[in-house]
Residue frames as a rotation matrix with the C-alpha (Angstrom) as fourth column:
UNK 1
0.635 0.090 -0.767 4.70
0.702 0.348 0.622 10.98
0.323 -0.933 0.158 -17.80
UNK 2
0.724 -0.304 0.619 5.89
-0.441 -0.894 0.077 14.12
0.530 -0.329 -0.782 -15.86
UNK 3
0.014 -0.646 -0.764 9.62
0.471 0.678 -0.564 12.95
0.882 -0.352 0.314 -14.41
UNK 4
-0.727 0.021 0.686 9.10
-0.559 -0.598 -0.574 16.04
0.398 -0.801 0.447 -11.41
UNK 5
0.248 0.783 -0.570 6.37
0.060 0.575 0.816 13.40
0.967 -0.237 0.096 -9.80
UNK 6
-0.147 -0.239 0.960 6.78
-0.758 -0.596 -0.265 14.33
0.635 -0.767 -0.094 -5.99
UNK 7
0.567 0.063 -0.821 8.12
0.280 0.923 0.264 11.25
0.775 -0.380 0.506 -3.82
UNK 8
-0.446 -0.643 0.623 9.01
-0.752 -0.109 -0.651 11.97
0.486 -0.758 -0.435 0.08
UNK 9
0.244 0.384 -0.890 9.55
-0.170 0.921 0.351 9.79
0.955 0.066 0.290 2.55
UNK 10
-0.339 -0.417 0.843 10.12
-0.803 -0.339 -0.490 10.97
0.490 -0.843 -0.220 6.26
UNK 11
-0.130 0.236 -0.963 10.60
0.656 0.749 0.095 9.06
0.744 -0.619 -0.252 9.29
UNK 12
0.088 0.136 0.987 9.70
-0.726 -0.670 0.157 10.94
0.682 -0.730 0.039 12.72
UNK 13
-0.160 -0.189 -0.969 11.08
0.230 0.947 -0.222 8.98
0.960 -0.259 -0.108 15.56
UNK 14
-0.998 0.026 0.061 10.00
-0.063 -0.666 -0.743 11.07
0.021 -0.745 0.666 17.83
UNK 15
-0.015 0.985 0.172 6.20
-1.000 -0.011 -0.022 10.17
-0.020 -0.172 0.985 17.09
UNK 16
-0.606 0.117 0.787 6.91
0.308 0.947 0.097 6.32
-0.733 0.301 -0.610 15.63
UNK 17
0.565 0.820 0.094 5.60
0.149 0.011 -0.989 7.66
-0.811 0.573 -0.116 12.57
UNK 18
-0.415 -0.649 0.638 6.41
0.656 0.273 0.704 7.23
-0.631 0.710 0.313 8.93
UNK 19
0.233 0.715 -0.659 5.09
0.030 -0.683 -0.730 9.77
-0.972 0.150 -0.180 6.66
UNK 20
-0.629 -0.351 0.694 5.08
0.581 0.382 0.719 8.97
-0.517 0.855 -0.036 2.93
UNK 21
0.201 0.785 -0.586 3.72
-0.308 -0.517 -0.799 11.37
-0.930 0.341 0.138 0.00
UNK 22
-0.830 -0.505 0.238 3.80
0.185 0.153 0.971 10.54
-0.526 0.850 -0.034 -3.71
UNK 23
0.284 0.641 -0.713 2.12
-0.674 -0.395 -0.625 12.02
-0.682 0.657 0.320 -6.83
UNK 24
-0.491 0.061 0.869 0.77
0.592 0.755 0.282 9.83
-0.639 0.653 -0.407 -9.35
UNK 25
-0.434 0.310 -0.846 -0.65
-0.488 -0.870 -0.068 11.20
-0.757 0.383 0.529 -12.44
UNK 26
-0.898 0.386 -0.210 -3.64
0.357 0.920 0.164 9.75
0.257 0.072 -0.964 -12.79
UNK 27
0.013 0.880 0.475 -7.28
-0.333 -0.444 0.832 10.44
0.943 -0.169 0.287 -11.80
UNK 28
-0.556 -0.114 0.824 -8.23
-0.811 -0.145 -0.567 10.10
0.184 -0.983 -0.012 -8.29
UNK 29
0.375 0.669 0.642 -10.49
-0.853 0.520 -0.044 7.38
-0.363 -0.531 0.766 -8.47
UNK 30
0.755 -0.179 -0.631 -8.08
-0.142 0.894 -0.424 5.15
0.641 0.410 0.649 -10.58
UNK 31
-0.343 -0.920 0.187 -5.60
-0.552 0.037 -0.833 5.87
0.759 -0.389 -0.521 -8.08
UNK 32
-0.085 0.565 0.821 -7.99
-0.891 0.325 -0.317 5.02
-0.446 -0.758 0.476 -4.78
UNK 33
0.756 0.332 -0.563 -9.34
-0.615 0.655 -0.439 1.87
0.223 0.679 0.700 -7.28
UNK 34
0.333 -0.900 -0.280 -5.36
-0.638 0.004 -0.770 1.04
0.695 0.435 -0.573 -7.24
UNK 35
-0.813 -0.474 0.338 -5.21
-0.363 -0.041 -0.931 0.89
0.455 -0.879 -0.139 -3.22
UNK 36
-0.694 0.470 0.545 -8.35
-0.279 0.523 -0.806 -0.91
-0.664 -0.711 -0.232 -2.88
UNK 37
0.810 0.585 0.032 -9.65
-0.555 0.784 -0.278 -3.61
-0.188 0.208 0.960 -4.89
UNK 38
0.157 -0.784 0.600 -7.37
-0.251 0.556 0.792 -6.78
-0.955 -0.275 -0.109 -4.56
UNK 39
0.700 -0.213 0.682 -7.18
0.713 0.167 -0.681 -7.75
0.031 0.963 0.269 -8.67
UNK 40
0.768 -0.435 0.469 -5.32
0.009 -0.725 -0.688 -4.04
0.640 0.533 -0.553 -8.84
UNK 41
0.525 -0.435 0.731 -3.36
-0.850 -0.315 0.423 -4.07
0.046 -0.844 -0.535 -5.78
UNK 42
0.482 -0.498 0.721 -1.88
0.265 0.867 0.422 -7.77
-0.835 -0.013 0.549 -6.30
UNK 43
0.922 0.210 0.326 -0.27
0.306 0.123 -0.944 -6.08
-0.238 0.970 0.049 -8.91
UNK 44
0.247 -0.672 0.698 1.93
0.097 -0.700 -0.708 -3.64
0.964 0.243 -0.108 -7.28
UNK 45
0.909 0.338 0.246 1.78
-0.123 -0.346 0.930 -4.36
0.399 -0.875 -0.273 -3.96
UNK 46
0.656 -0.750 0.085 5.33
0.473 0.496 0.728 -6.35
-0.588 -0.437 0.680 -3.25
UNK 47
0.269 -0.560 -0.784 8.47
-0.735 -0.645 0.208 -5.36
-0.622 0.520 -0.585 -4.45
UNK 48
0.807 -0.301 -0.508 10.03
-0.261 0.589 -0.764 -6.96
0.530 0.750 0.397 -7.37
UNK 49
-0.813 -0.014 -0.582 10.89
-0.404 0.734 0.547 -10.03
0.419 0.679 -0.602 -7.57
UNK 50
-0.786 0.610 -0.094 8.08
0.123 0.006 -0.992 -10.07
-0.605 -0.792 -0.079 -4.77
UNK 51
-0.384 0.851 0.358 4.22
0.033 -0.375 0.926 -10.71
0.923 0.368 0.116 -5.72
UNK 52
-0.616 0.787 -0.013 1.28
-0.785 -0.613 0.095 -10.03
0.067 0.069 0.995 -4.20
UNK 53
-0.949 -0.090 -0.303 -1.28
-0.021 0.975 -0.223 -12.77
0.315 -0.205 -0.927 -2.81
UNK 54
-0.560 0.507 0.655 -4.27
-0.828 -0.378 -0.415 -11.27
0.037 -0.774 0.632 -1.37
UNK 55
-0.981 0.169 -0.093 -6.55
0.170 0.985 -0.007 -14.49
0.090 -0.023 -0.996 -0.33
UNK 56
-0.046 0.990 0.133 -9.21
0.943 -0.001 0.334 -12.47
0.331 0.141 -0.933 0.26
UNK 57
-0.939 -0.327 -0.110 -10.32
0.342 -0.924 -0.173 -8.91
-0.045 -0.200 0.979 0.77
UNK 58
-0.094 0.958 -0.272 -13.48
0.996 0.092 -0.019 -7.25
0.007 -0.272 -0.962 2.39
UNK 59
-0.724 -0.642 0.252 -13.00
0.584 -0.765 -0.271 -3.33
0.367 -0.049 0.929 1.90
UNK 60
0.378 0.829 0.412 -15.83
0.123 -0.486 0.865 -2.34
0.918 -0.276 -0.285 4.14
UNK 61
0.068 -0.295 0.953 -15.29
-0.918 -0.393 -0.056 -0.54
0.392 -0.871 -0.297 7.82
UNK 62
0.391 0.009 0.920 -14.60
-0.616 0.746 0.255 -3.95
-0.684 -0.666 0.297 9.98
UNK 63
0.955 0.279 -0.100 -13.38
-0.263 0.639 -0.723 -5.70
-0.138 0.717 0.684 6.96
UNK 64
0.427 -0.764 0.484 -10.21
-0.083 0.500 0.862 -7.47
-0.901 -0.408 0.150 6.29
UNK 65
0.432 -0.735 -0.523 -7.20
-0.884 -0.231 -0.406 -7.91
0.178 0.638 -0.749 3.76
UNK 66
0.662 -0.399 0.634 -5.96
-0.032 0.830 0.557 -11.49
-0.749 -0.389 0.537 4.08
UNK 67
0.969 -0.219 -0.116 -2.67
-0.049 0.290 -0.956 -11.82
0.243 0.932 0.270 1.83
UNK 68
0.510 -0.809 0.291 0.92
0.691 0.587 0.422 -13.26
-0.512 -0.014 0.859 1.26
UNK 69
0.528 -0.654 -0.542 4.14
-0.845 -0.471 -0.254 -11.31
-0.089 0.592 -0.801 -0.11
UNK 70
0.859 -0.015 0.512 5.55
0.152 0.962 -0.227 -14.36
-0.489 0.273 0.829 -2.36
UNK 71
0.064 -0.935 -0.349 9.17
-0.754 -0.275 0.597 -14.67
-0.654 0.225 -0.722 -2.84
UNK 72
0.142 -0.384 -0.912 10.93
-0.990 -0.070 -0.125 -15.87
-0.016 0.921 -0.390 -5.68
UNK 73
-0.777 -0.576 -0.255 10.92
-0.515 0.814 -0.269 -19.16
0.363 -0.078 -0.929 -4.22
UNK 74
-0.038 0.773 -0.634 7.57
0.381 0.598 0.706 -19.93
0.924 -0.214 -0.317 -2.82
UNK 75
-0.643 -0.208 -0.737 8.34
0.710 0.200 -0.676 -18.13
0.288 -0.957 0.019 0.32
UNK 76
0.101 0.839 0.535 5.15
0.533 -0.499 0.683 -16.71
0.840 0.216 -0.498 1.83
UNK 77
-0.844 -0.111 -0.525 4.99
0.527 -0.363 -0.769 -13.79
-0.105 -0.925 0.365 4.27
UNK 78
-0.394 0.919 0.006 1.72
0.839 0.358 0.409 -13.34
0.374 0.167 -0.912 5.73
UNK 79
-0.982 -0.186 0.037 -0.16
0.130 -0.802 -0.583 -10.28
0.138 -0.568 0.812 6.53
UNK 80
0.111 0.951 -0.289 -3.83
0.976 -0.159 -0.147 -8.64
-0.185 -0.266 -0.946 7.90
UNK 81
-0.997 -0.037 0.073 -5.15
0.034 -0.998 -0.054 -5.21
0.075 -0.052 0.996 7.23
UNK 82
-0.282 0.941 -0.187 -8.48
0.928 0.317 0.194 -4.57
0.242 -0.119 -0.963 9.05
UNK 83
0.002 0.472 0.881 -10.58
0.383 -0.815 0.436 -1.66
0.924 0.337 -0.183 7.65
UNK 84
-0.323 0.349 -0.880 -11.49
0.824 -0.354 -0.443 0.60
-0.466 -0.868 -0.173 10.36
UNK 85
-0.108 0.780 -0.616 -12.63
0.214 -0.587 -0.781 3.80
-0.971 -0.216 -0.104 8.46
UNK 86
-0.533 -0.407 0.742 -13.64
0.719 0.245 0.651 4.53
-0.447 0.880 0.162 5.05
UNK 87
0.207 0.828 -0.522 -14.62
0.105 -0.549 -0.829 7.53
-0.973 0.117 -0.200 3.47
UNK 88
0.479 -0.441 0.759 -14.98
0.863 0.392 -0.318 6.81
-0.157 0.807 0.569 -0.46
UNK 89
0.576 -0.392 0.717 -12.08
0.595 -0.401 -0.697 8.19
0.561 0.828 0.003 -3.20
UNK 90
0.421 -0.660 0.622 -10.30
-0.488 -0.743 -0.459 10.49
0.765 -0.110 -0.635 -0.19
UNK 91
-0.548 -0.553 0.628 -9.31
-0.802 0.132 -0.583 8.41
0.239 -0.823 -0.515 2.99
UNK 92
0.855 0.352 -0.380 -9.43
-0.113 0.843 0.527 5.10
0.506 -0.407 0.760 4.24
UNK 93
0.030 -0.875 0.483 -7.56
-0.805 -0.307 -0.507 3.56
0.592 -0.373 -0.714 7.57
UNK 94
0.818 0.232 -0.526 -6.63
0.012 0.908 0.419 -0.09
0.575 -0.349 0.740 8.74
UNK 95
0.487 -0.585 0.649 -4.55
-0.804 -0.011 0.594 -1.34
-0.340 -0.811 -0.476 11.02
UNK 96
0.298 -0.412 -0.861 -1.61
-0.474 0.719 -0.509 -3.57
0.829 0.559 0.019 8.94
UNK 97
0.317 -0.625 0.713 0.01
-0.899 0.041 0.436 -6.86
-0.302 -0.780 -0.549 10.85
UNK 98
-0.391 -0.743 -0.543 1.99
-0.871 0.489 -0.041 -9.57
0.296 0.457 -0.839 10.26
UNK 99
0.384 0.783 0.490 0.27
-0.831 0.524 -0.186 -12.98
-0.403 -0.336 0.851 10.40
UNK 100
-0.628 -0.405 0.664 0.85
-0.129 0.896 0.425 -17.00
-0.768 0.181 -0.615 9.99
UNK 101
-0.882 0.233 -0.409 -0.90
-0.389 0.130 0.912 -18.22
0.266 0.964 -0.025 6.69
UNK 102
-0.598 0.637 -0.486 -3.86
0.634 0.747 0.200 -19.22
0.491 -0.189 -0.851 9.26
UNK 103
0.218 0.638 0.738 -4.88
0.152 -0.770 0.620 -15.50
0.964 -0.023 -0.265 9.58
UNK 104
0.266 -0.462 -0.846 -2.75
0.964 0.125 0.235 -15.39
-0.003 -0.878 0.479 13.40
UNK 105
0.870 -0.358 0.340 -1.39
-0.356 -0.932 -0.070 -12.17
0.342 -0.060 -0.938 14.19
UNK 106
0.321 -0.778 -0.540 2.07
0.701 0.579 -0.417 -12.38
0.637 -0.245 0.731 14.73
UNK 107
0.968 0.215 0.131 2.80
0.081 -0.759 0.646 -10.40
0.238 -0.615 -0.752 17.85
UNK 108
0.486 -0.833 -0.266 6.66
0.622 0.115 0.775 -10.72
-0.614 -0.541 0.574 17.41
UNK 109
-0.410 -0.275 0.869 6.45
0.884 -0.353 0.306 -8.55
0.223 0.894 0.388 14.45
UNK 110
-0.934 0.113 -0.339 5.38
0.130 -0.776 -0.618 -4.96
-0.333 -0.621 0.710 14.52
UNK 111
-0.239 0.615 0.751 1.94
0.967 0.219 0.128 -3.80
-0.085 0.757 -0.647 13.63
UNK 112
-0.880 -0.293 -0.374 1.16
0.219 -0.949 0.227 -0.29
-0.422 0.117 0.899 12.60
UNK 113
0.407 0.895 -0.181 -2.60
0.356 -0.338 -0.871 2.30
-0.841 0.290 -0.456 11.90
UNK 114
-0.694 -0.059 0.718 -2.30
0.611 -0.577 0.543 3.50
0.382 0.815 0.436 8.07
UNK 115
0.288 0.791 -0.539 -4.30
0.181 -0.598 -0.781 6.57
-0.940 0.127 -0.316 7.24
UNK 116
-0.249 -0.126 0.960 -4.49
0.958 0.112 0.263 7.27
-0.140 0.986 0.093 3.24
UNK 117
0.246 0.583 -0.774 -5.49
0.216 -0.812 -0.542 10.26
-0.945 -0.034 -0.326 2.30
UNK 118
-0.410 -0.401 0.819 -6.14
0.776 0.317 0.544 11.15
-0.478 0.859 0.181 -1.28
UNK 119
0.201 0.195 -0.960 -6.38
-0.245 -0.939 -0.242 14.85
-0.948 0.284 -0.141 -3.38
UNK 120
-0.021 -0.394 0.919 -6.52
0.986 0.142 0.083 15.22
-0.163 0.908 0.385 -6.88
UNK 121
0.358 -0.193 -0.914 -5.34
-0.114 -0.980 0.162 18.72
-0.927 0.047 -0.373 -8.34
UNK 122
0.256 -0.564 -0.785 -4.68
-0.908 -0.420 0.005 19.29
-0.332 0.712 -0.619 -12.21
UNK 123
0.573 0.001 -0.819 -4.95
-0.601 0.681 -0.419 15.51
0.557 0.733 0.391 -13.43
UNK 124
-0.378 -0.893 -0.244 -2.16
-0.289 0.364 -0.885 14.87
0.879 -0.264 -0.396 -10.41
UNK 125
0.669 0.656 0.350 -3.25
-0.340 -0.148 0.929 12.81
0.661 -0.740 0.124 -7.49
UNK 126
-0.519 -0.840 0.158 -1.39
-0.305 0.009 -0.952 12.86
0.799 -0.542 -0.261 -4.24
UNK 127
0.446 0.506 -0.738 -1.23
0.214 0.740 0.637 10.35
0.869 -0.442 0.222 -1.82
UNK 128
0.057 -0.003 0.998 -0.92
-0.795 -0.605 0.044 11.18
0.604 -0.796 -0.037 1.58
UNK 129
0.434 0.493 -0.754 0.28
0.067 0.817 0.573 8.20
0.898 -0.299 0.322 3.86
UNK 130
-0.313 -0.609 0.729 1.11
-0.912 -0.022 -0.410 8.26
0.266 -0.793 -0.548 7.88
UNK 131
0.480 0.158 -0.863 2.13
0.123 0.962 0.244 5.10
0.869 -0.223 0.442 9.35
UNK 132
0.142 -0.330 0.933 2.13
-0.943 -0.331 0.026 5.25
0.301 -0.884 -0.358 13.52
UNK 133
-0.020 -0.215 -0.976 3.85
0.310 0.927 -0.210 2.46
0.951 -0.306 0.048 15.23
UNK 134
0.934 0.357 0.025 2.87
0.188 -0.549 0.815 2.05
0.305 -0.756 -0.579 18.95
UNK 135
0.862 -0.427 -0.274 6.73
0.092 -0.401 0.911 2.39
-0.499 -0.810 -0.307 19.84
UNK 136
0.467 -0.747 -0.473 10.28
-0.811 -0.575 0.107 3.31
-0.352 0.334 -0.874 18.60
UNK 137
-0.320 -0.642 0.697 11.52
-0.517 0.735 0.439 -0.24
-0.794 -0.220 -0.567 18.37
UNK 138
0.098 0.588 0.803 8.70
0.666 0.561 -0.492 -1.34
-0.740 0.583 -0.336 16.47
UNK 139
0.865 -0.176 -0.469 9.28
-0.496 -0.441 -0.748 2.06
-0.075 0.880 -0.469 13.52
UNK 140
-0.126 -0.981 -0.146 13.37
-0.814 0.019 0.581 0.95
-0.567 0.192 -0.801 14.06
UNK 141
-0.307 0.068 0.949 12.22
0.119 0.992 -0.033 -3.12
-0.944 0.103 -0.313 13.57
UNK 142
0.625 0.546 0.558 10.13
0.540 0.213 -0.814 -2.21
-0.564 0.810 -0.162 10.00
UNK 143
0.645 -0.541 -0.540 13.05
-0.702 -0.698 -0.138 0.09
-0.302 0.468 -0.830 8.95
UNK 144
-0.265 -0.836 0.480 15.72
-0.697 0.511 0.504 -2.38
-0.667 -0.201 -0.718 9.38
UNK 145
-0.174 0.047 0.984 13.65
0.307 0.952 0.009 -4.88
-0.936 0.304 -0.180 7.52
UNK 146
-0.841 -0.535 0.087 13.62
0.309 -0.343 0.887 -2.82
-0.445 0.773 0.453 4.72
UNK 147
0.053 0.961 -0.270 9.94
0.732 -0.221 -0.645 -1.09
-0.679 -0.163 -0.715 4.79
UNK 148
0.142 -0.375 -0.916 11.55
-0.249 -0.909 0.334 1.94
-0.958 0.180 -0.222 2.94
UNK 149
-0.653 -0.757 0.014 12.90
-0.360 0.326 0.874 0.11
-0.666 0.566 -0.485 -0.06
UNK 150
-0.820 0.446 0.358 10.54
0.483 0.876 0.016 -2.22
-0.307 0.186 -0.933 -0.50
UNK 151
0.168 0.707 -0.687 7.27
0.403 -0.685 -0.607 0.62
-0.900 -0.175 -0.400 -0.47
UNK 152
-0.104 -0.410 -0.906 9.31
-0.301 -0.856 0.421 2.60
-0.948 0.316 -0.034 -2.75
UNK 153
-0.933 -0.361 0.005 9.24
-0.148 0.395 0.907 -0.03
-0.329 0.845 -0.422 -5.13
UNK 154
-0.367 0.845 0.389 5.91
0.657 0.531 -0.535 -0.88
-0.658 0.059 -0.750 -4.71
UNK 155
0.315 -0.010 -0.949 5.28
0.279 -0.955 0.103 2.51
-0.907 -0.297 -0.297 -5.44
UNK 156
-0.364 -0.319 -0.875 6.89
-0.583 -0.655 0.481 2.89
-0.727 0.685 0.052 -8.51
UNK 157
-0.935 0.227 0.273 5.32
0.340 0.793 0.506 -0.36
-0.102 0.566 -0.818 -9.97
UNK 158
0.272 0.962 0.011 1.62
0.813 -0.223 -0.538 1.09
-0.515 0.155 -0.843 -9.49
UNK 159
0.043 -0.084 -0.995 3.32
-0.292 -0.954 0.068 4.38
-0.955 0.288 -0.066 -11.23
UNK 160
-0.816 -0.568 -0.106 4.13
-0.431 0.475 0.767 2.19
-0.386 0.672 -0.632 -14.26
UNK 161
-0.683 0.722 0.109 0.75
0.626 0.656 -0.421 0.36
-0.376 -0.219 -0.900 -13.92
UNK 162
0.181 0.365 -0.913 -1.01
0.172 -0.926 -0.336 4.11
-0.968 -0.096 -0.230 -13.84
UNK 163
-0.333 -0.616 -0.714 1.15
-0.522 -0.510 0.683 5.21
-0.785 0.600 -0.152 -16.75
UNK 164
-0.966 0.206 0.158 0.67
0.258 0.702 0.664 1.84
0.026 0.682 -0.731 -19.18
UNK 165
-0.097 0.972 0.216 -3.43
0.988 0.121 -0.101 2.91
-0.125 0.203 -0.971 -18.28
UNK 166
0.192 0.437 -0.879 -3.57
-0.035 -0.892 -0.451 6.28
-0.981 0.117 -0.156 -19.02
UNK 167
-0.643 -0.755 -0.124 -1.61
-0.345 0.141 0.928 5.31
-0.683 0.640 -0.352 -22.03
UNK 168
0.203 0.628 -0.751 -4.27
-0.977 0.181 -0.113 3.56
0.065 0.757 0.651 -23.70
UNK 169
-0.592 -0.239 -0.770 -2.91
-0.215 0.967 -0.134 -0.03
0.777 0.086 -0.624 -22.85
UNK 170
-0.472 0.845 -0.250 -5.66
-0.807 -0.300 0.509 -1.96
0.356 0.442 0.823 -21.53
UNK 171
-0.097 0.217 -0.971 -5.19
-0.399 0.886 0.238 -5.16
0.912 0.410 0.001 -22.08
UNK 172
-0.948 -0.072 -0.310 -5.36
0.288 0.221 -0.932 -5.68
0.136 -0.973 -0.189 -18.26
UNK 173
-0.021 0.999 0.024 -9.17
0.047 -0.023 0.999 -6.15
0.999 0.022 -0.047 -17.75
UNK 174
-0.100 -0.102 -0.990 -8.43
0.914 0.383 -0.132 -5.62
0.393 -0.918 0.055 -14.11
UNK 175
-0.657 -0.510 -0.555 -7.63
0.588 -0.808 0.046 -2.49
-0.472 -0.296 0.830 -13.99
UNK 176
-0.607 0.574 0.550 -10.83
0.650 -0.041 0.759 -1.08
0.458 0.818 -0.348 -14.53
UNK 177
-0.785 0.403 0.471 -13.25
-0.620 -0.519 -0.588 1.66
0.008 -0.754 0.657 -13.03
């Protein structure tokens, strides 16, 4: 595992955008695979001590993401991502929001448009992510709650995850092409 793996993380508060790159070294479709299909993505999605929930998960254009970040106690925090575009293995883009456990938007919370974008180059693929909130309050509100931190970890858990499969470990029938 190369330790020079390229992790930035810019805020622009001037757009309400977050802009997040990180190289994984990995193939491009195990990486895409990673970030959409819910078995691979309940894996790494929350930070530690945080899991992953996904109740269900439709990865087609109009489709939906229904799932819980589960604290260490049982506490669930609910969320939606609904597909809007998908072009396979290089770019897919949903709109993420916070929701009651009855699939509600929560409209006191912010919600924000991903765009993915994925390149592979020399065995090394690099994710490309911009998150646009519609206003300054709402990038300040997901900072504050620790959006940065939390990502980062996520982030390094799928790098681990990546690593343990290129490795030859396995035993995770999930994590399959």
């Amino acid at each position: 595992m190369r330790n020079s793996l390229l992790f930035d993380f810019t805020v622009d508060k001037s757009t309400n955008t977050v802009f997040v790159v990180r190289e994984f070294e990995a193939d491009q479709s195990l990486v895409w695979d990673a970030f959409t299909k819910q078995e691979i993505l309940d894996q790494w999605w929350a930070p530690k001590p945080w899991t992953s929930k996904t109740k269900f998960m439709d990865f087609k254009v109009s489709g939906r993401r229904f799932y819980a970040m589960v604290g260490p106690e049982g506490q669930e925090h609910w969320s939606i991502q609904d597909y809007t575009f998908i072009n396979p293995i290089t770019n897919f883009k949903y709109l993420d929001a916070f929701a009651d456990k009855d699939e509600n938007p929560n409209n006191e919370l912010p919600s924000a448009i991903w765009d993915l974008n994925f390149n592979e180059h020399n065995g090394i693929t690099i994710v490309k992510i911009t998150v646009k909130h519609k206003t300054l309050a709402a990038l300040e509100q997901i900072i504050k709650m620790g959006f940065k931190e939390g990502f980062t970890m996520g982030l390094n858990e799928l790098e681990k995850l990546l690593h343990l499969k290129k490795s030859g470990y396995e035993n995770n029938s999930n994590f399959s092409k």
